[in-house]
N, C-alpha and C positions, 0 to 999 in steps of 0.2 A: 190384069197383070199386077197392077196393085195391092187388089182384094188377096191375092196371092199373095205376095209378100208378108201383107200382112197377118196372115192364116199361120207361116212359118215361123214369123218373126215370135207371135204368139205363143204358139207349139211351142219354140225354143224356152221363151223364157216361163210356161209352164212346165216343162220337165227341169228347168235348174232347179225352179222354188221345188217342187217334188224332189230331189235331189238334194236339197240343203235340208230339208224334212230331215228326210231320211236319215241323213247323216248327223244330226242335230242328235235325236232319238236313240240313237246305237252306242253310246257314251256320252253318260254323261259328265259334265264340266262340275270343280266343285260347288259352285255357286247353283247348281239348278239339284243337289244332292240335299235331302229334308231329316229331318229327325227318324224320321220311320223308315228310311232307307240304312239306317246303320242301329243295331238292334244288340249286337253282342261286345261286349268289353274283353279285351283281352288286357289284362297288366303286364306290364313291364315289369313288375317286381318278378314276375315267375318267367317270365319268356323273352325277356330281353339282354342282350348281350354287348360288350365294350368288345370291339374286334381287332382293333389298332393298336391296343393295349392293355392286356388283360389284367395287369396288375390295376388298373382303374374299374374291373368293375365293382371291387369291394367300398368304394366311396362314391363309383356313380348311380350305380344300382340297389338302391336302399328300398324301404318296406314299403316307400309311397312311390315308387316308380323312379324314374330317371332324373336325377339332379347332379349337379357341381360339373352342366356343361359346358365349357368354357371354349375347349378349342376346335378349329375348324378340321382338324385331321382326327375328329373323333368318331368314330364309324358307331352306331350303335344297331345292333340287329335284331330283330323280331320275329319269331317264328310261330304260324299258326297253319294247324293242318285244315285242309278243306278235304268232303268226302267228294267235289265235280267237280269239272271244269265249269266257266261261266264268267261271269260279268262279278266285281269282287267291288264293292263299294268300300269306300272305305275314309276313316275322319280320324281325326285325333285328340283326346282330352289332355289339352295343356295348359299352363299361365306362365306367366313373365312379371316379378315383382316391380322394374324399372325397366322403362326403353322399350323397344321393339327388334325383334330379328325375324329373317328372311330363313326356312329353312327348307333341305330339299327331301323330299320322298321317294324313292326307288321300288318297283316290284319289275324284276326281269330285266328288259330292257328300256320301261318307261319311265319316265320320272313324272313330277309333280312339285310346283311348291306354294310354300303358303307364308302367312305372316301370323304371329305370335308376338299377342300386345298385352292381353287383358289381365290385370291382376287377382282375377277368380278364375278357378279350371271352366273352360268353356270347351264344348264341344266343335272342333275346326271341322269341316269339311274338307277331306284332300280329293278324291276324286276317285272316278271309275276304272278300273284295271282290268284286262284281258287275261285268265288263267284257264292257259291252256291243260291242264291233266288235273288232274287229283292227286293230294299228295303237300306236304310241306311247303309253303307258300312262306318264301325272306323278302321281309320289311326292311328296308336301310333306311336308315334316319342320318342325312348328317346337316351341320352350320353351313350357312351360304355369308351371309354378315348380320352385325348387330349393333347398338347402338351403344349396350354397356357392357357390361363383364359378361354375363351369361346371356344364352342361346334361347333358357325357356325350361322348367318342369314339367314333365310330360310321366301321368300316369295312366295313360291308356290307349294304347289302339282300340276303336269303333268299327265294327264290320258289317257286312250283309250283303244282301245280294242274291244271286242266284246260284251263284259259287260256296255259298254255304246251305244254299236250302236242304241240303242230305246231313248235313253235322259239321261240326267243327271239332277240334281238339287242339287242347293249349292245355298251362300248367295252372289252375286254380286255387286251391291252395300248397299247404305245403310245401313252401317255394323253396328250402334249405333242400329240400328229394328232388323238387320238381327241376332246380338247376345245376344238381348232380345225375341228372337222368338216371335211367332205368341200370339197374342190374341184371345180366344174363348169366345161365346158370346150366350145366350138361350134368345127368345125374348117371350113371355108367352101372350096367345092368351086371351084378353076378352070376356067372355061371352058377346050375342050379345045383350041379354038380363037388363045386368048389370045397363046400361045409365052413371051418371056422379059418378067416383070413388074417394072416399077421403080417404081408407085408401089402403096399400098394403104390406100383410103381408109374409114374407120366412119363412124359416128354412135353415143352414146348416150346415152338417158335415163334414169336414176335415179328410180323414181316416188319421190311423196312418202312420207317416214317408214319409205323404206328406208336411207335414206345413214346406217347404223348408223356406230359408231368401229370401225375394225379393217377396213374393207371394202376390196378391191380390185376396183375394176371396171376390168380391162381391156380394151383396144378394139382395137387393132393388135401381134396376135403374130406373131413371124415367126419362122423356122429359126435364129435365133441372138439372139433379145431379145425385148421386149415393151414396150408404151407404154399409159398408162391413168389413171384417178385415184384417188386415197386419200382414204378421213378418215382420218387419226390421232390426232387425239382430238376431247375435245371443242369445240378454240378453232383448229387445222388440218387444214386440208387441202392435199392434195398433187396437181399433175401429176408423173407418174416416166416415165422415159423412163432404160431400160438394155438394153446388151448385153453379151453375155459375151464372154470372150477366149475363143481356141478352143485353151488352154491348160487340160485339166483338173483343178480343185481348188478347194476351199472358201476357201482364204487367199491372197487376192490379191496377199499378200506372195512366194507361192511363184510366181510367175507371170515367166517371164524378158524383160527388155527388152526383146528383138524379138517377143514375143508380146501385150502390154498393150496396152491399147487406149487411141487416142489423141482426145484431144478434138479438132477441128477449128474449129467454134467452138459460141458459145452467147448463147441468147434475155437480154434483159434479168432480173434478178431472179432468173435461175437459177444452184444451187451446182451443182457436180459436183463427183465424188468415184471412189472404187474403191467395192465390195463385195463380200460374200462370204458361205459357208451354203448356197447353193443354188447354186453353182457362184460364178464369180467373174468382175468385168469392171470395164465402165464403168458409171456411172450419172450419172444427173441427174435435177433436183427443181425444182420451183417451185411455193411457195405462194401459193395458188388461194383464196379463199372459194366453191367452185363451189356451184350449189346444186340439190336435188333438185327434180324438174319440169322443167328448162330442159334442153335438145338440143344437147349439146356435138359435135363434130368434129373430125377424129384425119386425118393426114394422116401417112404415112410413105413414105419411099424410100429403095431400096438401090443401087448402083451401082458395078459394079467398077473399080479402076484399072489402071494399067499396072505396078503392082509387086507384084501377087498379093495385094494389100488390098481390100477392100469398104468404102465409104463410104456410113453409116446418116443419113437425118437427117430432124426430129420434128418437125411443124408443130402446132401448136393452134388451133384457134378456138373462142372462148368469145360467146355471143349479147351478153351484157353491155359484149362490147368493138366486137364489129362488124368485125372482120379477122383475117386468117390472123399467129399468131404462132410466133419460133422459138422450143422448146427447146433443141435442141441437136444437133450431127453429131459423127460418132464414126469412124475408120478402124478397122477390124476387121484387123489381119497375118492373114497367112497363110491365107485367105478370097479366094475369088475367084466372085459368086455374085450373080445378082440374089435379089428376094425369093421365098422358097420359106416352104410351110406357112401361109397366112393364118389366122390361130384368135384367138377371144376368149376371155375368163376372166373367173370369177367367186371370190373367196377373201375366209375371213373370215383374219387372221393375227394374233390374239390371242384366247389360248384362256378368258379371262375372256368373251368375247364369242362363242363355239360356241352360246349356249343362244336366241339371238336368229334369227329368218328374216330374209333379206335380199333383193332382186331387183332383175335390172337388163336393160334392153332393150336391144337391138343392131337400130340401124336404116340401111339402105339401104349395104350392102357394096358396092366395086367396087374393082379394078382396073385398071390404065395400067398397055398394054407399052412395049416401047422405044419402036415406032412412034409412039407419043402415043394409039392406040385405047383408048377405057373398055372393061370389061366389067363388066357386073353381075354378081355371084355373091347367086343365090338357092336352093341348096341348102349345108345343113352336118349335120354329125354331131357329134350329144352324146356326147360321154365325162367320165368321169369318176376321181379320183385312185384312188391304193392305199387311201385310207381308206374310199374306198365301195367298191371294187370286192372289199375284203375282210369287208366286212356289216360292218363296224365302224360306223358312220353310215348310215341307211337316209335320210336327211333330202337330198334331193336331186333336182332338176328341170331341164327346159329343155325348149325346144320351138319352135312358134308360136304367137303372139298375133297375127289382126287381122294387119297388114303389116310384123311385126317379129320378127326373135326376140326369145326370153329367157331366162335363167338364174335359178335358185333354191337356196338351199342355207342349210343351220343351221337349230333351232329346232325340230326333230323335228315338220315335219309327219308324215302318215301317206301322202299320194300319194309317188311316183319316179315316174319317169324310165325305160326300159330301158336299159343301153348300147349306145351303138353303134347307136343310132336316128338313121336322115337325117329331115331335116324338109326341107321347101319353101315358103318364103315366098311373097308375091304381086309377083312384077314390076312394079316400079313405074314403073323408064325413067326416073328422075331423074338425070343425067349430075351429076358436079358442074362446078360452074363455078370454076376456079381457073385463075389467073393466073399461071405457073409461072414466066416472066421479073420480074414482082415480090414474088416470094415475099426475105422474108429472108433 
């Protein structure tokens, strides 16, 4: 009876130790995590983000990573794509010039925390993480307490794992693109039919509680400009209506007299101006309170003259007004060209604002040749900028919805896009009805 007992009692406490093995082994703690367990750096300067307060990430989020951390309501977010699921190791390169702080780590529903003392970047151990799917994987960073003013500089998440053994993707360099994410792009196929186009007309809508600050949704691009609307901040917004001179260069100072592009005239309420940065021209602007929900209307035409110029010019209609308005016309020198390339766009252009999703629809495309014929265009092709087409930003979409396109981009979902995918919408056969002898 005894030898019994003791046979069971035995049993018992060999299957616990086997059992605390076991579970020892299947995560590990950060202290039993080594140098060769976390293998890729991910910075903060390109993939990290102030959540609580965006107007802080331009002072917290500098070229060496995350500094001027102070407060405990400071969220800062990190994003890195994994190609598995799996076990996701992970540490963090930080220092702290005075004092010590306690900080916490989040990935899902787990947390982790650590201490940050040493006054050289050391590489911290946070701990092992369970990721379930593949796909964009958020690091939360925030203060637990501290002993002086700040939390800690911190320029790098440390990765590895088996969650990354198929690839990773983060922002590497580049980090001004990398934390404006990606641009998407629909380029809208002409009927072959069509011959020479002088007018090209959109439609979009903005669902609601996309019309972030920083958005550009464009509507009418063409072989030498673009027209669309802006938020830029939080109190305007913008219709923009620009083209470029076909003079190459960023400083529209540099630009010679017979090449500048000349205004012709211009809508009520609207400024024009020059610009420059992404090549350089004319522009124009008008603040708009436009509002998301509501189905705006984009009219553009190009037409050449008798002195080797092209004459651009930029209709609006907005539902809240109930009629076709001008922007503005523009003679383009040394241009002699109807409209060529029809394409929409989608851009966030303030890189405070990369970490936000945004979308926008594109409805009922057509074209007017010389003769006055419409044509509907309902096929286009997605492309996308140098920041997606280099895995820098995998946050990226477009397609068909229903009898629309649409555009996606920011905020690290985990679905794309392929490039250079045609889509085909549904034929709708809605002509527009415009009135071209009373237009503006």
């Amino acid at each position: 009876m005894k030898i019994s007992r003791y046979l069971i009692l035995g049993s018992f406490l060999m299957v616990c130790i086997l059992s605390a093995c076991s579970s020892n082994t299947s995560s590990k703690r950060a202290t039993d995590l080594s140098i060769e367990d976390l293998v890729i750096e991910v910075p903060l300067s390109g993939n990290a983000w102030i959540v609580d307060d965006v107007s802080l990430n331009e002072s917290m989020i500098i070229e060496a990573g995350l500094s001027n951390w102070s407060e405990k309501s400071n969220l800062i977010r990190t994003y890195v794509r994994v190609n598995s699921p799996g076990k996701l190791n992970l540490g963090i390169k930080a220092k702290l010039l005075k004092g010590s702080s306690k900080v916490k780590v989040t990935i899902g529903d787990e947390s982790k925390e650590i201490v940050i003392k040493d006054i050289q970047s050391t590489l911290i151990p946070v701990g092992e993480f369970d990721i379930s799917e593949e796909g964009y994987v958020q690091i939360d960073l925030q203060g637990i307490s501290k002993t002086d003013v700040f939390f800690g500089e911190v320029s790098h998440f440390v990765v590895g794992g088996e969650a990354t053994a198929k690839g990773t993707y983060f922002v590497k360099d580049d980090f001004y693109w990398g934390r404006r994410g990606p641009s998407v792009h629909l380029g809208y196929e002409i009927p072959a039919e069509a011959g020479d186009i002088e007018w090209f007309y959109n439609e979009i809508e903005v669902p609601e509680g996309n019309d972030l600050v920083g958005s550009y949704y464009m509507a009418n691009g063409f072989g030498e400009g673009y027209f669309g609307i802006q938020v830029n901040s939080e109190t305007e917004r913008r219709i923009l209506f620009s083209v470029w001179s076909s003079f190459k260069t960023d400083n529209p100072n540099d630009i010679p007299e017979d090449e500048k592009i000349k205004l012709l005239k211009k809508g009520d309420g609207v400024k024009t101006g020059e610009f420059g940065n992404e090549g350089s021209g004319g522009q124009s602007y008008r603040i708009y309170d436009w509002k998301a929900g509501n189905k705006y209307r984009f009219l553009l035409g190009a037409k050449p003259t008798n002195d080797n110029s092209t004459d651009y010019t930029a209709y609006f209609f907005a539902p809240e007004i109930g009629q076709w308005e001008l922007i503005a016309s523009f003679r383009r020198p040394k241009t002699s060209t109807y409209l060529t390339r029809p394409h929409s766009f989608l851009e966030n252009f303030m890189t405070e604002m990369g970490q936000f999703t945004r979308k926008g629809t594109y409805l009922n495309q057509w074209v007017r040749n010389t003769e006055g014929t419409w044509f509907e265009m309902t096929k286009a092709k997605f492309t996308a900028d140098a920041t997606a087409r280099k895995d820098a930003r995998l946050d990226y979409a477009g397609g068909v919805e229903g009898e629309c396109f649409y555009l996606k981009n920011c905020g690290f979902f985990s679905e794309k896009t392929s490039f250079d995918t045609f889509f085909n919408r549904t034929e709708l056969g809605i002509e527009p009805m415009i009135y071209f002898e009373k237009l503006p």
